[in-house]
C-alpha positions as a Markdown table, in Angstrom:
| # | Residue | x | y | z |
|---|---|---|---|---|
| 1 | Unk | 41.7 | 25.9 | 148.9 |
| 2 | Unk | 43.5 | 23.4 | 146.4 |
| 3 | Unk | 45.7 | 24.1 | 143.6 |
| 4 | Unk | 42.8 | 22.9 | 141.3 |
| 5 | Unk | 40.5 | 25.5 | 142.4 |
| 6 | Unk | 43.1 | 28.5 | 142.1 |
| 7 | Unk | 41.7 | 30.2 | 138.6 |
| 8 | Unk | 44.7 | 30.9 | 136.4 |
| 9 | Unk | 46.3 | 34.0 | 135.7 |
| 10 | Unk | 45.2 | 34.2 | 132.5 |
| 11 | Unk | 42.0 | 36.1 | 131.8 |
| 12 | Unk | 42.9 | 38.5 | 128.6 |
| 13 | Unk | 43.1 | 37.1 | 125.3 |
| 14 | Unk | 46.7 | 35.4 | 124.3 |
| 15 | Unk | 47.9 | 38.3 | 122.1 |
| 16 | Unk | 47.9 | 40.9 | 125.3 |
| 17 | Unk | 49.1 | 38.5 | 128.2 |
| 18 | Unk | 51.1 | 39.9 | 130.8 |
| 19 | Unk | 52.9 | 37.5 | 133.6 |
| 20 | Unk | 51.4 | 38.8 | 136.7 |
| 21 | Unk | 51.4 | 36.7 | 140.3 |
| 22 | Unk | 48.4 | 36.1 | 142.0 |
| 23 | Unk | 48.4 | 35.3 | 145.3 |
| 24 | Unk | 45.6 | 33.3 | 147.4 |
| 25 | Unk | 46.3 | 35.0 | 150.9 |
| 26 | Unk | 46.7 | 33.1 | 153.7 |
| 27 | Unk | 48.6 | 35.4 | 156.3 |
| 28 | Unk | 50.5 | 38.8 | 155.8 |
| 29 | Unk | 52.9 | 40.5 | 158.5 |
| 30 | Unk | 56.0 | 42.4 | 158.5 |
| 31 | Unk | 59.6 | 43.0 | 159.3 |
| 32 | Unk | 62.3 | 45.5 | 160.0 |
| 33 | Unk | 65.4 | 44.2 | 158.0 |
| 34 | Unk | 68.6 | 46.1 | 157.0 |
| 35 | Unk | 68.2 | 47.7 | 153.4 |
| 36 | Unk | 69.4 | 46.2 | 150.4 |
| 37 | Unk | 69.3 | 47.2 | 146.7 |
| 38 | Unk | 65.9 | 47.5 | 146.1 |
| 39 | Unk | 64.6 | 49.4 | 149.4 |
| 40 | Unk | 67.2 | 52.4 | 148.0 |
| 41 | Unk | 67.3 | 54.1 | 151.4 |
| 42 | Unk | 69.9 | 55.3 | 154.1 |
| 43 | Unk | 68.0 | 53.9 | 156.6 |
| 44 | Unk | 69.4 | 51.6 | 159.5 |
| 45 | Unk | 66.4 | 48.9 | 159.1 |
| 46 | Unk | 63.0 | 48.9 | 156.5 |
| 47 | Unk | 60.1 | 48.1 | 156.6 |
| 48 | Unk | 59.0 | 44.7 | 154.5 |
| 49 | Unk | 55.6 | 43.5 | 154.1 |
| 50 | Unk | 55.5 | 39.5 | 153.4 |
| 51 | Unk | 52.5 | 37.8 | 152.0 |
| 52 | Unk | 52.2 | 34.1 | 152.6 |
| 53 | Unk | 49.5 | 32.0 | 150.2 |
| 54 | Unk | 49.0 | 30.4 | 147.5 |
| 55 | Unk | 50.1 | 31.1 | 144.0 |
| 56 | Unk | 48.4 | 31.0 | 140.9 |
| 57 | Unk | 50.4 | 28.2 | 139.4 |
| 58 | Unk | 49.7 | 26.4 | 143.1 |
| 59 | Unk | 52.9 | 26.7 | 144.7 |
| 60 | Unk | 53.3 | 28.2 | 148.4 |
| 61 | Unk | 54.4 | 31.2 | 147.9 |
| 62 | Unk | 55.9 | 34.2 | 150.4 |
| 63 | Unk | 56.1 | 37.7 | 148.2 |
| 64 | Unk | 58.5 | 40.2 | 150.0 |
| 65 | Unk | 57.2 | 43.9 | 149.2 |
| 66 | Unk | 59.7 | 47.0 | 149.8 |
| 67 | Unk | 59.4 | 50.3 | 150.3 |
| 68 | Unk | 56.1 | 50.1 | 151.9 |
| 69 | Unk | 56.3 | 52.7 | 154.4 |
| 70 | Unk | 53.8 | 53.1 | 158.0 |
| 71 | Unk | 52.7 | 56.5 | 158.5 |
| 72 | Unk | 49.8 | 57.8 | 160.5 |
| 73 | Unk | 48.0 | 60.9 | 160.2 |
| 74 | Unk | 47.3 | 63.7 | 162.6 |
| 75 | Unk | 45.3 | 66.3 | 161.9 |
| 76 | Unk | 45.9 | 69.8 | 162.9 |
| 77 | Unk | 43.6 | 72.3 | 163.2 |
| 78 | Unk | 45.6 | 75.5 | 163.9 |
| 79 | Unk | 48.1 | 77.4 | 161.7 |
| 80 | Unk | 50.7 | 75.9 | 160.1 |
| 81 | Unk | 53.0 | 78.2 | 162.8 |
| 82 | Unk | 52.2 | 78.8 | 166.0 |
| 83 | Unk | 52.2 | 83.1 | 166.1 |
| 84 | Unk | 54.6 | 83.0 | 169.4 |
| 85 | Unk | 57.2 | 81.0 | 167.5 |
| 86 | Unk | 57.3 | 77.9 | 170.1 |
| 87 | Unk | 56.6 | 74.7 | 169.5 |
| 88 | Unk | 53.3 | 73.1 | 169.3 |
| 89 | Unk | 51.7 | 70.9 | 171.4 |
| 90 | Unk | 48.6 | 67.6 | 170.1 |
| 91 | Unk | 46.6 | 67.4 | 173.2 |
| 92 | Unk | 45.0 | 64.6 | 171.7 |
| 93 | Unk | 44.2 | 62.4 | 168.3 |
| 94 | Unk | 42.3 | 59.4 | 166.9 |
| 95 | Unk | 43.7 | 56.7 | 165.3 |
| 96 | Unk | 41.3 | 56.2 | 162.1 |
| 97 | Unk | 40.9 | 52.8 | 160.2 |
């Protein structure tokens, strides 16, 4: 896609525009760096999602989001504490999309 065929960020009338970014995607990954001041965490690296495309106003563009966090979900059908008061054990679990 050209820069000529990226539609402007500018649907809403003139009196109520916001500046917004719009990004034509063209790849998205991430990276473990250490934090800095806008992650505001104690933690040794963080996760960063970077978007790679094409901007509104055409430009290449790579947008750095923080404080994305992975997480994955098991679920659990017993009680929330096992009655013997050992530890529990996840014989097995599906990872979902």
């Amino acid at each position: 896609m050209s820069p000529s065929q990226v539609a402007p960020a500018t649907d809403s009338p003139k009196a109520t525009r916001t500046p917004r970014l719009q990004v034509y995607l063209n790849h998205i990954d991430h990276t473990l760096i250490p934090p800095g001041p806008l992650d505001n965490s104690s933690l040794y690296r963080v996760p960063v999602l970077r978007i790679f495309g094409l901007s509104s106003a055409g430009q290449k563009t790579c947008v750095h989001v923080h404080q994305v966090y992975p997480y994955f979900y098991v679920a659990y059908p017993g009680k929330p504490s096992p009655p013997h008061g050992g530890s529990v054990s996840i014989s097995s679990f599906c990872l979902c999309a």
